[in-house]
C-alpha positions, -999 to +999 in steps of 0.1 A: +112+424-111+096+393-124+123+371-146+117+337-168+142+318-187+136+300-218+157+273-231+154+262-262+161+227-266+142+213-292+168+202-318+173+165-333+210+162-328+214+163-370+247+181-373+262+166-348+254+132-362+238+114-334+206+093-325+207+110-290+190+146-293+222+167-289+207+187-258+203+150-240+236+141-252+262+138-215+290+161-207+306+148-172+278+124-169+251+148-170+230+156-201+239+191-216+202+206-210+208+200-175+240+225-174+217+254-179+184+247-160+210+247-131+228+277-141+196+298-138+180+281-111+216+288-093+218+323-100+176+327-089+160+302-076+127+319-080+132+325-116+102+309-139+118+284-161+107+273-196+121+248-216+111+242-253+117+202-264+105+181-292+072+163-283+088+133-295+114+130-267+093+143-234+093+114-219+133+106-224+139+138-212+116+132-182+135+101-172+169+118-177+158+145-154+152+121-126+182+106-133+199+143-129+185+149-097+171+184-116+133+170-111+132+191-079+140+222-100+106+235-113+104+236-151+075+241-174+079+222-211+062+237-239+067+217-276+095+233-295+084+240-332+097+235-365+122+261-367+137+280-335+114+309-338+085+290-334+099+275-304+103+305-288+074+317-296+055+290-284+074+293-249+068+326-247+027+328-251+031+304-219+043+339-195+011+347-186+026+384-177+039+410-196+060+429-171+093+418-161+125+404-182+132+372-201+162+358-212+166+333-240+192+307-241+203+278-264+206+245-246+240+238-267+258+264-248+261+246-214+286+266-196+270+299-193+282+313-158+258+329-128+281+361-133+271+362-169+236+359-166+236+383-136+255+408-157+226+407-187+201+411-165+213+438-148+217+459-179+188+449-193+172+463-164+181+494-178+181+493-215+156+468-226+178+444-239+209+429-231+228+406-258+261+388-248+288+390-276+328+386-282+354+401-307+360+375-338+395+362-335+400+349-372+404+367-404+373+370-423+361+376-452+325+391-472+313+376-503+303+407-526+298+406-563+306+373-571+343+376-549+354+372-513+366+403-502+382+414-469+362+427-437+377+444-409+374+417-385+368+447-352+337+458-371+316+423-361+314+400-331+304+371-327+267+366-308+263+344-281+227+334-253+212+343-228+197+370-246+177+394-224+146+411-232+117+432-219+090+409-221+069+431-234+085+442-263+098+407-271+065+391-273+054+418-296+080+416-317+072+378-319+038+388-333+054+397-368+054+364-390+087+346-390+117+356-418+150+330-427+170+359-411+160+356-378+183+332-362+187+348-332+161+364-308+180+403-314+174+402-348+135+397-338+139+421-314+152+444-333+131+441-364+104+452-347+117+483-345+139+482-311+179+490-299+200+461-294+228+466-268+254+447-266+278+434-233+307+413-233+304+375-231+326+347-225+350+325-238+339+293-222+299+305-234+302+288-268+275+267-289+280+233-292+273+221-329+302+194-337+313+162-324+346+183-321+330+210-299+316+180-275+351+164-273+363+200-262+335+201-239+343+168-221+380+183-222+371+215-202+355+193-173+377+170-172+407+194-165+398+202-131+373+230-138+343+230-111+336+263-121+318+246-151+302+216-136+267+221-127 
């Protein structure tokens, strides 16, 4: 079965308060985009792989690439857009097939493992879709009415990438104009009228927003974790 990856890297680094697009921004001494373009070519190296940037920093990332040794790897940049949707979008009218799976991943979540991606795959080979997610640790809490109330935290989990689709379905579900709700490629998915199922992610698979996060980052390969490094 024929399988692409998009990643979508076109963010400006804004939250996390630096000049250096956050997905270019080093972990170990290699730039965080790099993490995942090796974690898919690692667990296929036939898999097609897309990556969405910012026009405006091609050419960095084209030098920091070279500098990675990941300019081997073969990659196919489309522009990202204003808002993640259109990124994807734009990424997927690029698969010039309609029969296979695609998994969509955010660049900020550099330590996604070969078993995970294997495992989302696989199931979504089955189902149609395959969505990582884990249990929500903290208390939480719903604003209704003008008051916080309590949730029961075992109702929710939290949603993580690679999320795998049916091409197909995925880039017809990407036909419907875009809504502020979709921030994730499920609720697209599943707007357009399709089940979500959901498998168990990982710990280590988390998004990258703050300077804090990067810190930990830098922590978790500097502990003597190889598994991590790409």
């Amino acid at each position: 079965m024929k399988k692409t990856a998009i990643i979508v890297a076109a963010g400006t680094g804004s939250r996390i308060h630096s000049e250096t697009p956050k997905q270019f921004i080093p972990i170990g001494g290699v730039p965080m985009l790099a993490y995942s373009i090796k974690a898919f070519h690692k667990y296929d190296p036939e898999i097609e792989i897309i990556v969405a940037i910012n026009p405006d920093f091609s050419e960095q990332w084209e030098m920091l690439s070279k500098q990675s040794h990941i300019n081997n790897i073969p990659v196919k940049i489309v522009h990202g857009g204003k808002e993640r949707f259109y990124s994807v979008q734009n990424a997927l009218n690029v698969i010039g097939h309609i029969t296979g799976l695609v998994a969509i991943h955010d660049a900020a979540r550099p330590f996604v493992s070969g078993l995970l991606i294997e495992k989302l795959f696989s199931h979504a080979e089955n189902a149609g879709c395959a969505i990582p997610a884990i249990p929500i640790k903290d208390s939480i809490r719903a604003h209704v009415m003008d008051e916080w109330v309590g949730a029961d935290r075992s109702l929710f989990r939290a949603i993580q990438t690679p999320q795998v689709f049916d091409i197909e379905k995925l880039k017809n579900a990407y036909q419907h104009p875009f809504q502020t709700k979709y921030t994730d490629d499920a609720t697209v998915f599943e707007s357009a009228g399709n089940k979500i199922y959901l498998i168990e992610g990982e710990e280590n698979n988390y998004k990258i927003t703050t300077k804090m996060d990067l810190e930990y980052a830098e922590y978790l390969i500097g502990v003597d974790n190889p598994s991590l490094l790409p």
